[in-house]
C-alpha positions as CSV (number, residue, x, y, z in Angstrom):
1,X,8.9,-8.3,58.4
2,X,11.3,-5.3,58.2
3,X,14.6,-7.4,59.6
4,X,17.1,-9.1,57.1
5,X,20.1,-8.5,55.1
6,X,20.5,-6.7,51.5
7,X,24.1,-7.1,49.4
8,X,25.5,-6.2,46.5
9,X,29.1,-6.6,45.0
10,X,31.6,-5.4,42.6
11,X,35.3,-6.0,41.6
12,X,37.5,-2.8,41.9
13,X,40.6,-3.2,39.4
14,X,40.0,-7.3,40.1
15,X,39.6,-7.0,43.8
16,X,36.0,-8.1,45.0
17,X,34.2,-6.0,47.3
18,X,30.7,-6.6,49.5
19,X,28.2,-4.4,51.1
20,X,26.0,-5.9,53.8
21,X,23.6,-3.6,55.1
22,X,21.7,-5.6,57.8
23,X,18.3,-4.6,60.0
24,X,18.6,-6.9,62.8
25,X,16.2,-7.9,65.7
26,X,15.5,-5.0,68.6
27,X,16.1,-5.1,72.5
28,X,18.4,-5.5,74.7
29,X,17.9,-9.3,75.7
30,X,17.9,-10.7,71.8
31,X,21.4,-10.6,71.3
32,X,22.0,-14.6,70.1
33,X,18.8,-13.6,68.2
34,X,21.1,-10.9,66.7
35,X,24.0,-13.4,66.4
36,X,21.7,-16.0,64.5
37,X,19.9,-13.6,62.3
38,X,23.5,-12.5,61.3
39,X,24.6,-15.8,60.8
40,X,21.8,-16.7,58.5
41,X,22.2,-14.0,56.1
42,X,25.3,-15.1,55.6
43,X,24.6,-18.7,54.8
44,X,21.5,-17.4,52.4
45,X,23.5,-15.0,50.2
46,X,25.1,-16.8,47.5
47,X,26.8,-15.3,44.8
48,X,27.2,-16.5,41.1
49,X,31.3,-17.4,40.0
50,X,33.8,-19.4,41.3
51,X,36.2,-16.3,43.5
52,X,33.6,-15.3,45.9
53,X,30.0,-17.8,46.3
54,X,29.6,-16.1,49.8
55,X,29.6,-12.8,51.9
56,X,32.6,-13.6,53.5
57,X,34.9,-15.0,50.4
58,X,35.1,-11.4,49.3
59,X,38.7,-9.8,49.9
60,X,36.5,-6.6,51.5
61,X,33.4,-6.7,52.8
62,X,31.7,-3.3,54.7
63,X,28.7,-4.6,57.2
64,X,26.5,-1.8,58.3
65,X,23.0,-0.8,59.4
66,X,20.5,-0.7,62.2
67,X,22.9,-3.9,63.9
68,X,20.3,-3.8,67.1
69,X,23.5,-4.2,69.5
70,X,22.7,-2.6,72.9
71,X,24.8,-1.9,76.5
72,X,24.3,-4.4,78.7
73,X,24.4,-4.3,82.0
74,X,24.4,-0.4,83.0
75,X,21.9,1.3,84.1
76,X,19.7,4.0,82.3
77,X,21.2,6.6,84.6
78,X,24.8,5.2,84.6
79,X,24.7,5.4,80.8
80,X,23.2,8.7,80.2
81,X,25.7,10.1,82.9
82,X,28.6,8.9,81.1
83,X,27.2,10.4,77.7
84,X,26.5,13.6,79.1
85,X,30.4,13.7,80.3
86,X,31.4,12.2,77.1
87,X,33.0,9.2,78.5
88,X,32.0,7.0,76.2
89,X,34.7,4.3,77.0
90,X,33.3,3.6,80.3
91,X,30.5,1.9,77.5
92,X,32.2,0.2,75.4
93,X,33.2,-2.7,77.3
94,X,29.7,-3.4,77.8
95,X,28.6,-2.9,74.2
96,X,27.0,-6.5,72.9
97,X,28.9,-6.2,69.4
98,X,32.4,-5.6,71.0
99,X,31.5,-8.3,73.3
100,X,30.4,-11.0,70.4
101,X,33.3,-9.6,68.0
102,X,35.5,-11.3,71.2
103,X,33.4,-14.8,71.2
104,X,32.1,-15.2,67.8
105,X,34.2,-16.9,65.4
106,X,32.1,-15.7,62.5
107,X,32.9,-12.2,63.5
108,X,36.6,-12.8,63.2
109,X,38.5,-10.0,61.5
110,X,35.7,-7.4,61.6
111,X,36.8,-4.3,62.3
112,X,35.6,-0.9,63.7
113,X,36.3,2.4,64.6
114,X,36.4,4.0,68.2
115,X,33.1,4.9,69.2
116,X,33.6,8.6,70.1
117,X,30.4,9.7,68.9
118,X,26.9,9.9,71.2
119,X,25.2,6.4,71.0
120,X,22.5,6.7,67.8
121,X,19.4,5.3,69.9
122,X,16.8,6.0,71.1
123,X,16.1,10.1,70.2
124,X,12.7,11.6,70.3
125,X,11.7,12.5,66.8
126,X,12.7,15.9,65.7
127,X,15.3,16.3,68.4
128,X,18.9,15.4,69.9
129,X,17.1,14.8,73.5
130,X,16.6,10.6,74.0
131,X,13.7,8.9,74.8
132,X,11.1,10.9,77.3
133,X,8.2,8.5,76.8
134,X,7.0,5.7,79.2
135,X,9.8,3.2,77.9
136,X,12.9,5.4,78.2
137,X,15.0,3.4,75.6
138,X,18.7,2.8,77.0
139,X,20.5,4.2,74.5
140,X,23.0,2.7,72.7
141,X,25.3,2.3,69.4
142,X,22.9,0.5,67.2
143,X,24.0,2.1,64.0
144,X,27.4,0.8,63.3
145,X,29.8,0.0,60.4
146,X,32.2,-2.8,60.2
147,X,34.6,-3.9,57.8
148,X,36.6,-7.2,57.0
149,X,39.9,-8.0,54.8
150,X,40.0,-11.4,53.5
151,X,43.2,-13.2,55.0
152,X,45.3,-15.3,52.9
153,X,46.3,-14.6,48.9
154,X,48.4,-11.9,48.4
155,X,48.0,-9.6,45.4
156,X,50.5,-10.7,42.4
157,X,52.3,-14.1,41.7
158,X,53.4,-17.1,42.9
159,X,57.0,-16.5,42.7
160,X,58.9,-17.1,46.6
161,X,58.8,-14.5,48.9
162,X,61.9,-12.9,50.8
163,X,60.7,-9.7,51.3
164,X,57.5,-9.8,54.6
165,X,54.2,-10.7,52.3
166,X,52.6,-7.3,51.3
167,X,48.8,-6.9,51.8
168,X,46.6,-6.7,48.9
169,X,44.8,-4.3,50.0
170,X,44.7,-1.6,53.0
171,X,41.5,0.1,54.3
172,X,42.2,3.4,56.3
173,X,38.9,5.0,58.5
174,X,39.4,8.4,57.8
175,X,36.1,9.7,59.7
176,X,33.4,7.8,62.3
177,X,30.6,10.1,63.6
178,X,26.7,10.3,63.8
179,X,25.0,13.2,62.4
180,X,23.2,14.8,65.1
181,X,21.1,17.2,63.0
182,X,19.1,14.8,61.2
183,X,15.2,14.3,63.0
184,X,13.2,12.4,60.6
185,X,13.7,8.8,63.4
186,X,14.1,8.2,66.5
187,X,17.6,7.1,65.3
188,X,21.3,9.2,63.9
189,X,22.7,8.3,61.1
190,X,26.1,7.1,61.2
191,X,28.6,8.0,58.6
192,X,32.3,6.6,57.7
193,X,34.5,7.5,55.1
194,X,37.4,5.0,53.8
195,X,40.4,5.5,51.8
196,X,41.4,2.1,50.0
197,X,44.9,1.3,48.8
198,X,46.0,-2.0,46.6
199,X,47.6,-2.7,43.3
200,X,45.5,-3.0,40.3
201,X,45.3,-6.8,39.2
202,X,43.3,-5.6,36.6
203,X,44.5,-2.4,34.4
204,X,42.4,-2.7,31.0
205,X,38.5,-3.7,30.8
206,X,37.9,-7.0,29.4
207,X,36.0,-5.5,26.7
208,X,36.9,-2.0,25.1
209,X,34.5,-0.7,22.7
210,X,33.5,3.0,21.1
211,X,31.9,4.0,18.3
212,X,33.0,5.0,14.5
213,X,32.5,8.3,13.4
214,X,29.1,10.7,13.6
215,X,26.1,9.1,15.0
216,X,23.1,10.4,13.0
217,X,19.2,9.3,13.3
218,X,18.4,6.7,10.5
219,X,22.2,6.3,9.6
220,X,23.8,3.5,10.1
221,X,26.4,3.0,13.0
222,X,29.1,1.1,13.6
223,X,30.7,-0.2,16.7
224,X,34.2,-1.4,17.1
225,X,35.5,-3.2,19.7
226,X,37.6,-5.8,20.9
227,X,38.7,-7.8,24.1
228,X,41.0,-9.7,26.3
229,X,42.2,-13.0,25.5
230,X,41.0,-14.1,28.8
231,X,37.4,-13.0,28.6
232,X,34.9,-15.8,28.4
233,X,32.6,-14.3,25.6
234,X,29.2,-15.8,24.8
235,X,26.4,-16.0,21.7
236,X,24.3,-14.3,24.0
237,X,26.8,-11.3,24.4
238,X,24.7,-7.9,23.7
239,X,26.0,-4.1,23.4
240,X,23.8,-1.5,24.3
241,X,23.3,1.9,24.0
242,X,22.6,3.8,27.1
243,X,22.1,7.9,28.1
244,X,25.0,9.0,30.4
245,X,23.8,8.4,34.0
246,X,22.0,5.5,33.4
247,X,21.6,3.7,36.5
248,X,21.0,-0.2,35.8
249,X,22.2,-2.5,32.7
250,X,18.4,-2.6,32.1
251,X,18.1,1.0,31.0
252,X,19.3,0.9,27.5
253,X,17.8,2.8,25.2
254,X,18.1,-0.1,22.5
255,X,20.7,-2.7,21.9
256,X,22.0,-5.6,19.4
257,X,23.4,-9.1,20.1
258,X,26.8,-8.9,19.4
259,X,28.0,-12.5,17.5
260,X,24.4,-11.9,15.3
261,X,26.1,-9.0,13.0
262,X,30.0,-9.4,13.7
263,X,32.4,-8.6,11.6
264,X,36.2,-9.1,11.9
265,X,38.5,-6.2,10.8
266,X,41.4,-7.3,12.2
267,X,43.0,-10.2,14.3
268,X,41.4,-8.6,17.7
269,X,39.1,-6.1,16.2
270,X,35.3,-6.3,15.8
271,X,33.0,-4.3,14.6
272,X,28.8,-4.8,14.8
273,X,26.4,-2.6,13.0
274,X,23.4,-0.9,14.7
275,X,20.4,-0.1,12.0
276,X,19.7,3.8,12.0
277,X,16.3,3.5,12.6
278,X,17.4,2.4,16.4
279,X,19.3,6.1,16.8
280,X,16.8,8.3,19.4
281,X,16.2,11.0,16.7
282,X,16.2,13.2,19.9
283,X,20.3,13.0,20.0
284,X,22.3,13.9,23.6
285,X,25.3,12.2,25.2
286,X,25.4,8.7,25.4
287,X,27.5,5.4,25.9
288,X,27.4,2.0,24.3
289,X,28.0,-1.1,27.3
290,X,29.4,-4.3,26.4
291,X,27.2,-7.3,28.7
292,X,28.4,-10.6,29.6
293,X,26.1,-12.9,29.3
294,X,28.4,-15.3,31.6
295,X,29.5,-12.8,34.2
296,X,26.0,-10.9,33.9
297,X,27.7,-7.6,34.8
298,X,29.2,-4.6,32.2
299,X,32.4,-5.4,31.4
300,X,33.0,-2.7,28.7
301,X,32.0,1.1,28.3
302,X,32.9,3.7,26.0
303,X,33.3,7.2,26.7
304,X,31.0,8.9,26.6
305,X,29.9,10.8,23.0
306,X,27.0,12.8,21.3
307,X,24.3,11.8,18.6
308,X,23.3,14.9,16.6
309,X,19.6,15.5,16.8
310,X,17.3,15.2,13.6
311,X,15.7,18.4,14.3
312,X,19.1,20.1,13.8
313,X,20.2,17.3,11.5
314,X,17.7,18.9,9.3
315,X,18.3,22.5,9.9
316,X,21.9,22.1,9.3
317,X,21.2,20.5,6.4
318,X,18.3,23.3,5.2
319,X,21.2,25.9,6.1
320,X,23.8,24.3,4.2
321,X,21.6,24.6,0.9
322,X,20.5,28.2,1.5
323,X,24.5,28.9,1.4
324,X,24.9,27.4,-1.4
325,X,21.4,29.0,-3.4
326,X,23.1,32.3,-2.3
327,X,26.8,31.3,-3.9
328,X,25.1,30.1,-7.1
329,X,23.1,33.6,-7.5
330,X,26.6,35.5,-6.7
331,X,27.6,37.1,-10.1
332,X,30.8,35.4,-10.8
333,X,30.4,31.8,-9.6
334,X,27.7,30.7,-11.6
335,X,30.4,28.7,-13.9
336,X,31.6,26.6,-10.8
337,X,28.2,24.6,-10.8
């Protein structure tokens, strides 16, 4: 019911990355249950494109979550002894995950930092004493995060090599550590923080677009834009208008299919038209977003830029004439009317 696997994906200057945050089945004697589950997930996720259908075709993947794994073996006494003297490598041998991440060929190349933090399970709510009840949990390190570079194709082209083949890309674990002040389960969160290095395969957006001068309610807009010889554009292209911190492609605030109104201006500029009646007469910051229909991701924004409201459309415009009803009474410029 609550156990599975959620992912989601992006490209980083052209390099793919994956996040796998898993739930996977508790206690201590279902660790091929574990191992399956695991297993599964990764069969079952299937991705759209030809680079990366599955989990593990992605150059980077981060796997993290409630993983389950327990200490095997030790005793509840042994263990908490060993925590209480923080010598938490007298565990680690006995850990399930570093024992499957030996055995498992689907956990090749998945990598993780030291555990030098207090294993995350099993705390009594509100506290940073374990388990008191009946069952007196073992604890163990069952929030964990993992990470896996894609061996294989180096980053550039296919030229020979005499130089030894370079990476393309590093991950670096700057910080692994639970946070012990947090009460709300009977589990700590676990936090890591990464710094990622690799050469940009990809240093222009497939699609760059902005739009042409003031944006005023009920005037008509125009947005110019153009793209990459490479992109694979569609009839079912759209650009969208969208508030700044929008959170999903979804949120637009109203949009137009692109190849409906386009207009060539020059050999690799377009230019679309969006009806004024569309413009929120409420004005604020926005963007307009360029969607693929064939990638079904963004693959353009503009900076970000403001639409003037009506309400002070109109008082701009009421103050404007007021200046000039006071010029024209001003003795000595009645002539210049």
């Amino acid at each position: 019911g609550n156990k599975g696997g959620v992912a989601v994906r992006l490209s980083v200057y052209g390099h793919l990355i994956c996040f796998l945050n898993c739930h996977l089945p508790a206690h201590i004697e279902n660790t091929s249950q574990r191992l399956d589950s695991f297993e599964r997930i990764l069969q079952l996720q299937q991705f759209t494109g030809t680079r990366a259908q599955t989990i593990l075709d992605h150059d980077l993947v981060f796997w993290f979550g409630d993983l389950n794994f327990r200490i095997a073996d030790h005793g509840l006494h042994f263990i908490r002894e060993s925590i209480s003297k923080k010598c938490y490598h007298l565990l680690w041998d006995k850990d399930q995950l570093n024992r499957a991440k030996k055995s498992e060929p689907m956990l090749n190349g998945f990598l993780e930092g030291e555990l030098l933090f207090k294993p995350t399970y099993k705390f009594n709510l509100a506290s940073t004493e374990y388990d008191t009840s009946g069952k007196k949990r073992k604890p163990a390190w069952t929030d964990r995060i993992l990470w896996r570079l894609k061996e294989g194709a180096e980053a550039g082209g296919s030229e020979p090599q005499t130089a030894p083949l370079k990476k393309p890309m590093g991950v670096i674990l700057n910080t692994y550590n639970s946070q012990m002040q947090y009460g709300v389960s009977d589990h700590k969160p676990v936090v890591g923080t990464f710094c990622l290095e690799f050469d940009k395969l990809i240093t222009r957006p497939l699609v760059e677009l902005q739009p042409v001068g003031e944006w005023k309610p009920g005037h008509e807009a125009i947005i110019s834009y153009c793209m990459l010889d490479e992109y694979p554009s569609s009839t079912w292209d759209w650009i969208g208008l969208f508030k700044v911190g929008f959170r999903s492609h979804m949120d637009y605030i109203t949009y137009l299919w692109v190849k409906d109104d386009e207009l060539m201006v020059t050999d690799d500029v377009y230019q679309v038209y969006l009806n004024g009646e569309e413009i929120p007469s409420s004005g604020g910051e926005f963007l307009l977003c360029y969607y693929s229909s064939n990638m079904e991701i963004i693959v353009g924004v503009s900076c970000p830029f403001q639409i003037v409201p009506e309400c002070l459309e109109t008082q701009l415009e009421i103050g404007n004439g007021m200046d000039m009803s006071c010029d024209n009474a001003a003795p000595g410029h009645m002539d210049t009317y």
